[in-house]
C-alpha positions as CSV (number, residue, x, y, z in Angstrom):
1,X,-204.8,-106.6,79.5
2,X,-205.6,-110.3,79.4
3,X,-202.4,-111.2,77.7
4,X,-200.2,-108.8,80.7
5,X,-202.5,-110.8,83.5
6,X,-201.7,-114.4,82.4
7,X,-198.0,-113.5,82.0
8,X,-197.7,-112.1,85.3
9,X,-199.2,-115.0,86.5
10,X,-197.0,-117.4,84.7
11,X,-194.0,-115.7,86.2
12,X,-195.8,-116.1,89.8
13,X,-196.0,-119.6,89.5
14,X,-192.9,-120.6,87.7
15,X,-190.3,-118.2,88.3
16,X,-190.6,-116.0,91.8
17,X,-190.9,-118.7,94.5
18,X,-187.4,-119.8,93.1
19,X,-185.8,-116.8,93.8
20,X,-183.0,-116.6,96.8
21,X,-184.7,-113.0,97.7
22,X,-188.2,-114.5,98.6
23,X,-186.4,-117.8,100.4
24,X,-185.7,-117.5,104.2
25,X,-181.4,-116.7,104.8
26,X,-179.9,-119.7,105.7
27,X,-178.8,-118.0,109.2
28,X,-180.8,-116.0,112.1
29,X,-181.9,-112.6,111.9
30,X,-179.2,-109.7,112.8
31,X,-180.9,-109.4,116.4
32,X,-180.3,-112.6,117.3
33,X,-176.6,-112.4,116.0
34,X,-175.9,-109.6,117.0
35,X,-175.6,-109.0,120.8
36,X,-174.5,-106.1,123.8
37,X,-170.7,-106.1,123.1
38,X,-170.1,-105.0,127.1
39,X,-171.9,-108.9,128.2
40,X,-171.4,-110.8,124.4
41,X,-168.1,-111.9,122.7
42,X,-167.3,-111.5,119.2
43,X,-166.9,-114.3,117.1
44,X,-166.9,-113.5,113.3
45,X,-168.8,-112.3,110.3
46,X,-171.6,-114.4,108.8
47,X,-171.3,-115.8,104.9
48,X,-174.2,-114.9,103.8
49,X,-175.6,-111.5,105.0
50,X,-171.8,-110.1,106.9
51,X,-173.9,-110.1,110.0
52,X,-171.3,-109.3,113.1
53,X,-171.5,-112.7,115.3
54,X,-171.5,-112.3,119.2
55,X,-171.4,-115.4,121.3
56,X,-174.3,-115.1,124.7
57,X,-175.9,-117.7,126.4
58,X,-178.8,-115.5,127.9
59,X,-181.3,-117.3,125.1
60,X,-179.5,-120.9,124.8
61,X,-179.8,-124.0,126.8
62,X,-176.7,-124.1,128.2
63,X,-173.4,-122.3,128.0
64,X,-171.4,-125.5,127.2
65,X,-169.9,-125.7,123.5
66,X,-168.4,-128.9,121.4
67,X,-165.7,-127.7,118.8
68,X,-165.2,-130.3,116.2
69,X,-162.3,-130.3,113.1
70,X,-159.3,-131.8,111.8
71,X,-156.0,-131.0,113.5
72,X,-154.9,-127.8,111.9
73,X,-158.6,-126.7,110.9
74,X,-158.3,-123.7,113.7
75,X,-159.9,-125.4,116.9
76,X,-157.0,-124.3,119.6
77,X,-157.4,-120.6,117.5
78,X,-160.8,-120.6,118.5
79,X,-160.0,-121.7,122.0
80,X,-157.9,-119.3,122.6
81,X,-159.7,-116.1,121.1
82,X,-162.9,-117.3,123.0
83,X,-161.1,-117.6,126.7
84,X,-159.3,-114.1,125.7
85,X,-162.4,-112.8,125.4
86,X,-164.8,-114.4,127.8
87,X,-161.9,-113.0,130.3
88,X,-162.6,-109.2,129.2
89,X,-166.2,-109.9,129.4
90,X,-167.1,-111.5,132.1
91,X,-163.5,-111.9,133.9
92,X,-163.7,-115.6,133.4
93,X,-161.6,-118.0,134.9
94,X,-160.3,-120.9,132.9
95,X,-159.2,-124.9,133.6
96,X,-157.5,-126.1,130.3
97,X,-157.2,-130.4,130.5
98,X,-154.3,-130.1,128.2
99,X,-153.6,-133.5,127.0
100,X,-150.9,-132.9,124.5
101,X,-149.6,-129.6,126.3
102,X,-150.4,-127.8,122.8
103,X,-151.3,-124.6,125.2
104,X,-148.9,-124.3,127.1
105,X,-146.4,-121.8,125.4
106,X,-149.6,-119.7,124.7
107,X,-150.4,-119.8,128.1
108,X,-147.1,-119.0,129.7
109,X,-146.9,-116.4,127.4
110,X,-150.7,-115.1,128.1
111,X,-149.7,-114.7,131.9
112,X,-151.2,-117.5,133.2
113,X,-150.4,-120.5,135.4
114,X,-148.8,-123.5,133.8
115,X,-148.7,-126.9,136.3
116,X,-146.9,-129.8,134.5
117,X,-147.7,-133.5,135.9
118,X,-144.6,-135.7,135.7
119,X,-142.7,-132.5,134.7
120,X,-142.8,-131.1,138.8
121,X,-146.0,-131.1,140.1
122,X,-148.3,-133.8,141.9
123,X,-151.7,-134.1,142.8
124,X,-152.4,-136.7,145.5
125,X,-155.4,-138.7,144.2
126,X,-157.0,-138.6,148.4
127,X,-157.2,-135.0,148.5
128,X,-160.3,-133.3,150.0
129,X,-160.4,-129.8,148.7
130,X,-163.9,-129.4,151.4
131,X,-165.0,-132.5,150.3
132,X,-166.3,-135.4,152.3
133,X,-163.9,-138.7,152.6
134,X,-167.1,-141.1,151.9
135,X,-167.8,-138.7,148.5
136,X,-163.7,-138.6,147.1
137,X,-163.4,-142.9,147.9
138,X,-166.6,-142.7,145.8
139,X,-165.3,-140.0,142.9
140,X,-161.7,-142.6,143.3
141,X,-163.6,-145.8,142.7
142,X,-165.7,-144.5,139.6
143,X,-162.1,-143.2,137.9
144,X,-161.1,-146.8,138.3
145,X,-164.5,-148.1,136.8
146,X,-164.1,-146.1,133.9
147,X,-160.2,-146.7,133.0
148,X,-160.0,-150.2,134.7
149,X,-162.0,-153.2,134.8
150,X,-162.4,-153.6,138.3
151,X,-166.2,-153.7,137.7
152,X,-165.3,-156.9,136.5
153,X,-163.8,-158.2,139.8
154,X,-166.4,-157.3,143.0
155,X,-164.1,-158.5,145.4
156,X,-161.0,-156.6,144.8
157,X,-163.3,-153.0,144.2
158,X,-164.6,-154.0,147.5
159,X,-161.1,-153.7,148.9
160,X,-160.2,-150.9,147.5
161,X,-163.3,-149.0,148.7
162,X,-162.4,-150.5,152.2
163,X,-158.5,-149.4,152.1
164,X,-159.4,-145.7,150.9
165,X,-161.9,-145.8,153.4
166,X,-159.6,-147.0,156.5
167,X,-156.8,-144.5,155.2
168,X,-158.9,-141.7,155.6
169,X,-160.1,-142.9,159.2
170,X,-156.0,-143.6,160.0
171,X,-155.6,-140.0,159.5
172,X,-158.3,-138.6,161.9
173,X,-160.9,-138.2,159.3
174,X,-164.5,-138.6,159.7
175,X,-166.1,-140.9,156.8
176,X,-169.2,-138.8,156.4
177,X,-168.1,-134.9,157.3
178,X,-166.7,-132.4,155.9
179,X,-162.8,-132.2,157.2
180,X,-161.2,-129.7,159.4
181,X,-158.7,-127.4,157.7
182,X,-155.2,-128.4,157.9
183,X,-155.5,-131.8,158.1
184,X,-152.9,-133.6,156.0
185,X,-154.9,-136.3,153.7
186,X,-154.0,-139.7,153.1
187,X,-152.1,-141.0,149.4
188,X,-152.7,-144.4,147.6
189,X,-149.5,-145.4,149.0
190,X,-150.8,-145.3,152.5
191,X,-153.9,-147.2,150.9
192,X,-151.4,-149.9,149.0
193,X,-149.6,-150.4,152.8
194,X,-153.1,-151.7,154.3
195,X,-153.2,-153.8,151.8
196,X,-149.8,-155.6,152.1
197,X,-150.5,-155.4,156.0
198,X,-153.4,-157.5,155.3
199,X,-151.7,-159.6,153.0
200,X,-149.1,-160.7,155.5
201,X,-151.7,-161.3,158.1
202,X,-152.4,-164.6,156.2
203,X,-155.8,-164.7,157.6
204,X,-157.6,-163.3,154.4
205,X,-159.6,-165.9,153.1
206,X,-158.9,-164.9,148.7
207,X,-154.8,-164.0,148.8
208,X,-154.9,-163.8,145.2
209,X,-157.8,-161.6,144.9
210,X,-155.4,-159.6,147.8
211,X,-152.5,-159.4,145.5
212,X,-154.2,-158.4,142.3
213,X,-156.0,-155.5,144.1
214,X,-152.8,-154.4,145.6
215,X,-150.9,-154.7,142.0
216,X,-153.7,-152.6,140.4
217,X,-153.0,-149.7,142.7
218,X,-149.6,-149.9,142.3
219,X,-149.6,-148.7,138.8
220,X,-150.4,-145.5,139.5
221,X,-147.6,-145.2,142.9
222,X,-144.6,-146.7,141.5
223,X,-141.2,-144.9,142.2
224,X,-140.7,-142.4,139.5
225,X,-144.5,-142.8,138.6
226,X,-146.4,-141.6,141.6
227,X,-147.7,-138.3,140.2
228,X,-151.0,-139.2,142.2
229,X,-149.7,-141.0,145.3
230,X,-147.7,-138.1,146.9
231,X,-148.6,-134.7,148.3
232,X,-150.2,-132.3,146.1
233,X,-147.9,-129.0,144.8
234,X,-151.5,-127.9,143.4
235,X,-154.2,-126.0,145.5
236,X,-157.2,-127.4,144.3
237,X,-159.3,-125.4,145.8
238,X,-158.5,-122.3,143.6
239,X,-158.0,-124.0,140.6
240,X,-161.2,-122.7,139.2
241,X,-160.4,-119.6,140.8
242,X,-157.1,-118.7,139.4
243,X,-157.4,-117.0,136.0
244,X,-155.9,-118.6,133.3
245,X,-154.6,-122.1,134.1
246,X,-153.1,-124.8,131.9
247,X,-153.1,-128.4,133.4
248,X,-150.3,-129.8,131.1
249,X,-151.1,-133.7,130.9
250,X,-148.3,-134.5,128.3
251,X,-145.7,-136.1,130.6
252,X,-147.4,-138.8,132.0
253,X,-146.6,-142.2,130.8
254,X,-149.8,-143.5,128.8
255,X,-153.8,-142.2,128.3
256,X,-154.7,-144.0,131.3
257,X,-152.8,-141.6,133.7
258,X,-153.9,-138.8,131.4
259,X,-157.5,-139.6,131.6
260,X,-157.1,-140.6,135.4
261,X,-155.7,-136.8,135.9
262,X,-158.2,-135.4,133.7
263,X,-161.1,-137.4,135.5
264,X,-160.0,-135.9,139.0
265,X,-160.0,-132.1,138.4
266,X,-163.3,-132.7,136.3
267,X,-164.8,-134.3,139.9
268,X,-163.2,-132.1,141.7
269,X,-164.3,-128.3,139.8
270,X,-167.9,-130.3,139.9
271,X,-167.8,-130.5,144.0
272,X,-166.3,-126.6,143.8
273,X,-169.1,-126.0,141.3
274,X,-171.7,-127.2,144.0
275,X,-170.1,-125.8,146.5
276,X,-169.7,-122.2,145.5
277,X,-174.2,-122.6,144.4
278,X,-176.0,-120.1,142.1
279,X,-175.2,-116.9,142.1
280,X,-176.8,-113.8,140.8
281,X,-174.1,-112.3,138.5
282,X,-174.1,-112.6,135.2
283,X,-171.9,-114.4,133.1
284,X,-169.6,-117.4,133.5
285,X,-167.6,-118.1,136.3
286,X,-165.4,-120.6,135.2
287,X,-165.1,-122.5,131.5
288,X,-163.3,-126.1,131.5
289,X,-161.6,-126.5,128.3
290,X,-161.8,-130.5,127.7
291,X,-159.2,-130.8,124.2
292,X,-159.1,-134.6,123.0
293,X,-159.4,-136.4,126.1
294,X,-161.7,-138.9,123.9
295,X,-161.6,-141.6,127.3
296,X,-162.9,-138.8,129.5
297,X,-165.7,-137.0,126.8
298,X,-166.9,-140.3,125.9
299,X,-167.8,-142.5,129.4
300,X,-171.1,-141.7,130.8
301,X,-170.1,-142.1,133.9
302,X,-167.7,-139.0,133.3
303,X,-168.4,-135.7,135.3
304,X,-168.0,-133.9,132.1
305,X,-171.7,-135.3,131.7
306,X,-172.5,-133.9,135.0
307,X,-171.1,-130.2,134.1
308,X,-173.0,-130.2,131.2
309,X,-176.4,-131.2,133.1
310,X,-176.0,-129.1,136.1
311,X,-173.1,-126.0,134.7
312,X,-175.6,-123.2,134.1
313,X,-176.8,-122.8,137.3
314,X,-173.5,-123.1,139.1
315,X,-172.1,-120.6,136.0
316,X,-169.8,-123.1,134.8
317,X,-168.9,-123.5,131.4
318,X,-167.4,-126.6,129.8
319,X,-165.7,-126.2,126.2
320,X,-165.1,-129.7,124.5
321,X,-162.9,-130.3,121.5
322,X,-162.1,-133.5,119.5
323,X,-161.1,-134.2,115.9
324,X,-163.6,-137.2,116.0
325,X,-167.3,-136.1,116.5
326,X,-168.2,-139.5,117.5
327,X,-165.5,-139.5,120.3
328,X,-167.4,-137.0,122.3
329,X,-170.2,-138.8,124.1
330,X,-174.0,-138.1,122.6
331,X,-175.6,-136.7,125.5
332,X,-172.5,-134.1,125.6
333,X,-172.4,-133.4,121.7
334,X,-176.4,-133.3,121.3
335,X,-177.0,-131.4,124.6
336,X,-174.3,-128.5,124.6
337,X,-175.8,-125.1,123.8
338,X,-173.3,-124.3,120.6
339,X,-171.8,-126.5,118.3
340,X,-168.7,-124.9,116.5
341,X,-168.2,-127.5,113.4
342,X,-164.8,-126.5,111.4
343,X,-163.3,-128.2,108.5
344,X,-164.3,-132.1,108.7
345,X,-162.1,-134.6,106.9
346,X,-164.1,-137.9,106.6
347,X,-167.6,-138.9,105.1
348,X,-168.5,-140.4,108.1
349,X,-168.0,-137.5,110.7
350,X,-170.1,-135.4,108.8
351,X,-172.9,-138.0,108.7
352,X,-172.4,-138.2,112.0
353,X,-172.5,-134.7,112.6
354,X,-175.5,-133.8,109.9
355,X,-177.8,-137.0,111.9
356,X,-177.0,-135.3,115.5
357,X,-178.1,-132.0,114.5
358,X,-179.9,-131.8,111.8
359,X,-179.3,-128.9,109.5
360,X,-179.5,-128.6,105.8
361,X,-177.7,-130.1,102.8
362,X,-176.5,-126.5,102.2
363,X,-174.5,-126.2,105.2
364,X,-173.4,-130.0,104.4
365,X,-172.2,-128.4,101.4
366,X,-170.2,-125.0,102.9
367,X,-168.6,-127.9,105.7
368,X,-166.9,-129.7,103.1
369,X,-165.6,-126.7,101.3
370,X,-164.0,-125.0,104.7
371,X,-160.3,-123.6,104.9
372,X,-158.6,-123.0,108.1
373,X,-160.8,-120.6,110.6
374,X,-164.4,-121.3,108.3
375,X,-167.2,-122.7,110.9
376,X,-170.6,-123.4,111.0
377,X,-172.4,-122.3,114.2
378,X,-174.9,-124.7,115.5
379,X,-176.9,-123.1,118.3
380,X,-180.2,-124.7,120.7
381,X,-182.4,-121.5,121.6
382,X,-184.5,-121.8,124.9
383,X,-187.8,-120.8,122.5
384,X,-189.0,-122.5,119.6
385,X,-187.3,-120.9,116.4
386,X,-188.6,-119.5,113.1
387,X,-185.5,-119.3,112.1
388,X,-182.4,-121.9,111.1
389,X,-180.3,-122.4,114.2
390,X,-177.1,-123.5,111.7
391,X,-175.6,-121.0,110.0
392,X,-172.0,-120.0,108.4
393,X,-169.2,-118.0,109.5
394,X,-167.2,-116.3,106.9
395,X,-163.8,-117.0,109.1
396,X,-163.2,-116.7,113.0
397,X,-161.2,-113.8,113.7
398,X,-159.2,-113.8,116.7
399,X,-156.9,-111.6,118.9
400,X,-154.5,-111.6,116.6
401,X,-154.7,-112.5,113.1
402,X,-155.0,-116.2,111.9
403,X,-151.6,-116.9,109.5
404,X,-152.6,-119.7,107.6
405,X,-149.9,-122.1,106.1
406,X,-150.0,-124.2,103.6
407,X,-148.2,-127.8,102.6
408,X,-148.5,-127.9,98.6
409,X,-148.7,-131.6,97.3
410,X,-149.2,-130.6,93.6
411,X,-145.8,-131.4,93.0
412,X,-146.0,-134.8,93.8
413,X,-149.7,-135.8,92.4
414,X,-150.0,-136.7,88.5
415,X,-152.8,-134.6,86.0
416,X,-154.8,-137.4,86.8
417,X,-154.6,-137.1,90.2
418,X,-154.6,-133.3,90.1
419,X,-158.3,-132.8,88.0
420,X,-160.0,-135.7,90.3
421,X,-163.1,-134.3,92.2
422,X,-162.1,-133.8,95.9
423,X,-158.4,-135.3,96.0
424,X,-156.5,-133.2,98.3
425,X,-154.2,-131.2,96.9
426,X,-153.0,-129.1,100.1
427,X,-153.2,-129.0,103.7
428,X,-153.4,-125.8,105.7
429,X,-152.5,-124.9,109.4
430,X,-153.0,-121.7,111.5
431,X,-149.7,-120.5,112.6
432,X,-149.5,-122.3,115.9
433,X,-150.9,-125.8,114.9
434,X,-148.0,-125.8,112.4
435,X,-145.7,-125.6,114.9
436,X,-147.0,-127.6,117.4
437,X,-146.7,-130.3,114.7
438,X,-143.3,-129.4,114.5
439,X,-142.8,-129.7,117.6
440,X,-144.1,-133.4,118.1
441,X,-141.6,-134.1,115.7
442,X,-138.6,-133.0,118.0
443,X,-137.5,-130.0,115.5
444,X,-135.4,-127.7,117.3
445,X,-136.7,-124.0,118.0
446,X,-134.2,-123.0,116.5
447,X,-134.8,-124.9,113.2
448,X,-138.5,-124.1,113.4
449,X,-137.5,-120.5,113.6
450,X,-135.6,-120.8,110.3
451,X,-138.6,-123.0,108.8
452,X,-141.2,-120.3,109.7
453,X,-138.5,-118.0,107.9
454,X,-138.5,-119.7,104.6
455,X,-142.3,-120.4,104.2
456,X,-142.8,-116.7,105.3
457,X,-140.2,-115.9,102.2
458,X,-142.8,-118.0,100.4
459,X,-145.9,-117.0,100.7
460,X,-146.3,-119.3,103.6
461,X,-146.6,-121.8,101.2
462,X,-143.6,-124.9,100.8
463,X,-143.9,-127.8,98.3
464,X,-144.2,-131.0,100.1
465,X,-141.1,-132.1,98.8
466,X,-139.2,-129.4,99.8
467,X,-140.6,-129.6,103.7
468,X,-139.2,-133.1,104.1
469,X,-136.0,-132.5,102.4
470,X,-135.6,-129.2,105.1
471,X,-136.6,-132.2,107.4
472,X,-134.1,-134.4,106.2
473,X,-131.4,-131.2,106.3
474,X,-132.0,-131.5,109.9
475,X,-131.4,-135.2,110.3
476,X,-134.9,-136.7,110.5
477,X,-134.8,-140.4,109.8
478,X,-136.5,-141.7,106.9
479,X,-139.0,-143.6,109.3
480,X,-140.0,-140.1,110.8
481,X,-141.1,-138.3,107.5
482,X,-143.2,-141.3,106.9
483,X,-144.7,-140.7,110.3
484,X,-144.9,-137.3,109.8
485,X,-146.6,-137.8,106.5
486,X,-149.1,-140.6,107.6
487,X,-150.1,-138.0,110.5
488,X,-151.2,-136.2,107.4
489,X,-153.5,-138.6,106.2
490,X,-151.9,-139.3,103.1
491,X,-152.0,-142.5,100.9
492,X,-149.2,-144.9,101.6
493,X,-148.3,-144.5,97.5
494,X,-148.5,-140.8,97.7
495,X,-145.8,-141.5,101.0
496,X,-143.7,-143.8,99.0
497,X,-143.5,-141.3,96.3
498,X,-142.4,-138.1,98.1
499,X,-139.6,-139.8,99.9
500,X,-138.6,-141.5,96.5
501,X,-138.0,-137.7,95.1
502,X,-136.7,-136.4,98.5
């Protein structure tokens, strides 16, 4: 009896504590996962226990969520299944800040609205939407601080404030109240003529501070350019009322007039936001998708800061995504309710990541293992937890299923290169990311047609070498592939050696 006691004992202390079975699951308990699917959206399985995952804010902070991953790691898949559904469940609207147009087609095709700057439409930087004169001049100048560096030069920002100020009162406007409907608003290029008027007085007292402040403003109202100094072909006012809508940055000239568009709708749904106030149905009203606008996510002074502070009440939700964690400014990435980590490339990002919010060296561990559609879920409870808030999903399964397609480098890496520890040997794209790519690389539809034809044929898998020379096929230059490749990531010798074989 003695001998059966001590042995029992000796597996007690050495043996049972190290078992998975007695350890807590690296992920919450089913009744947090799992939620009502008539006010919840579905998400994906769990890794660990194939828990069904259903996305609520009812017990977070906030209904805000950071999505962060390499191009082609799924993040416009998630995007898209999470507005799709966030539309059945609560008929959510949605604002997409498209800065690349990369959802447009989808979009279009979804039955949604599509309004292309520089490609069409205009939005006249002086319009009111309800607002009060005094509070746009002041929305107007804080753009400027953020993408200029007027801050730098007090007396030309206080002409600017004056001339948007005087435009507005040259119209009929009262400075401090709300305008009457109807009223046709002001542009920058009625600002940029009280300017010059002053200019030729002669009487100002610093001409050259006159003339620099007039310059600045013409950037954005030069013939052919002045996508934000002529009358508005978008209601602003039902932009976050709309359905589906897809602001398609990608024809303006440079990230300044990108970030400069992107900055004005965010000031403007925050102003609509107040406006409309709290209301006592559930849900969201309205999610902002913010994709890559790294100027716009990471100034503090943006009003994506103030959507994530204030959103919940107002039933605004503001979705950010970025391939760079650290683009996305802290007191967005470390305050948003649900963080939605998908395949990380670099050292760095992770530590990054790992420092912000914590979670264990096992979910380190499943992040640098992910294929395309693999997440971990990051998510801050309103109540103290006695649980893990980080957890894995299995893969995030959409509307329609995620094709994942795959560029095969093993043809082109040695057997040395081949059995090193972590060397990339492919990279993998859900279906639309793939062609987006192509598409940045001016490949016909018709030729990305045939292409989706041949790796389809193939398993969707095509040698690296045999991609470029179907590039090459379609008279790409030389200089392109290396582009193309180097937007890859790859090592300049890895480059040189493909298009020697090619």
């Amino acid at each position: 009896m003695n001998m059966t006691l001590l042995k029992f004992q000796n597996i007690m202390s050495n043996d049972i504590a190290k078992r998975s079975f007695f350890s807590r699951p690296p992920e919450p308990p089913p009744n947090v996962l799992v939620g009502d699917p008539l006010k919840s959206i579905y998400i994906g399985t769990t890794k660990v226990l194939k828990v069904p995952f259903t996305w609520s804010f009812d017990n977070l902070t906030n209904p805000h969520i950071a999505v962060v991953g390499i191009t082609g790691a799924g993040k416009s898949y998630f995007v898209k299944t999470f507005l799709v559904r966030a539309s059945y469940v609560w008929n959510t609207n949605a604002v997409i800040i498209d800065w690349a147009g990369e959802y447009r087609a989808w979009v279009k095709q979804s039955g949604g609205t599509v309004l292309s700057l520089a490609k069409g439409d205009y939005m006249n930087l002086m319009d009111l939407s309800g607002m009060k004169p005094i509070d746009r001049v002041k929305q107007v100048m804080n753009s400027f601080d953020i993408l200029t560096d007027i801050s730098m030069f007090p007396e030309q920002k206080r002409l600017t404030e004056e001339a948007l100020e005087q435009a507005y009162s040259n119209m009929g406007f009262k400075i401090s109240e709300k305008p009457q409907e109807g009223k046709e608003p002001p542009t920058l290029k009625n600002v940029i003529s009280l300017l010059e008027e002053k200019l030729q007085d002669g009487t100002y007292e610093y001409p050259a501070e006159l003339e620099n402040t007039i310059y600045r403003l013409r950037q954005f109202a030069r013939e052919g350019e002045d996508y934000f100094a002529r009358k508005s072909t978008i209601d602003l006012g039902k932009l976050a009322e709309s359905g589906l809508v897809d602001l398609d940055l990608s024809g303006l000239p440079d990230e300044r007039f990108r970030a400069l568009a992107a900055l004005f709708i965010l000031q403007t749904l925050k102003e609509r936001m107040r406006f409309e106030g709290w209301s006592e149905s559930k849900g969201l009203k309205t999610l902002v998708v913010l994709d890559e606008a790294w100027k716009v996510a990471s100034d503090d002074k943006s009003d994506a800061i103030t959507i994530i502070r204030e959103g919940r009440k107002y039933q605004f939700g503001l979705i950010v995504a970025s391939q760079n964690p650290t683009d996305i400014n802290e007191a967005i990435f470390s305050n948003v309710g649900t963080n939605f980590i998908l395949k990380i490339k670099f050292e760095k990002f992770i530590n990054y990541i790992q420092g912000s919010l914590n979670f264990s060296d096992f979910i380190r561990s499943e992040i640098t293992k992910f294929g395309v559609g693999q997440a971990a879920v990051d998510m801050s409870f309103q109540t103290s937890l006695r649980f893990p808030g980080t957890f894995v999903l299995e893969r995030i399964q959409g509307e329609e299923p995620m094709y994942i397609y795959m560029i095969d480098l093993s043809d082109v890496l040695t057997d040395t290169e081949l059995s090193l520890p972590g060397m990339q040997r492919d990279f993998e794209f859900e279906k639309d990311e793939m062609r987006n790519r192509f598409i940045d690389y001016n490949i016909s539809a018709e030729n990305i047609s045939a292409l989706f034809a041949k790796l389809d044929a193939q398993g969707r898998t095509i040698k690296v070498t045999e991609l470029l020379s179907t590039f090459k096929g379609y008279g790409m230059s030389q200089r392109t592939m290396v582009n193309f490749l180097k937007d890859l990531g790859l090592e300049d010798i890895i480059i040189t050696r493909i298009i020697s074989r090619v």
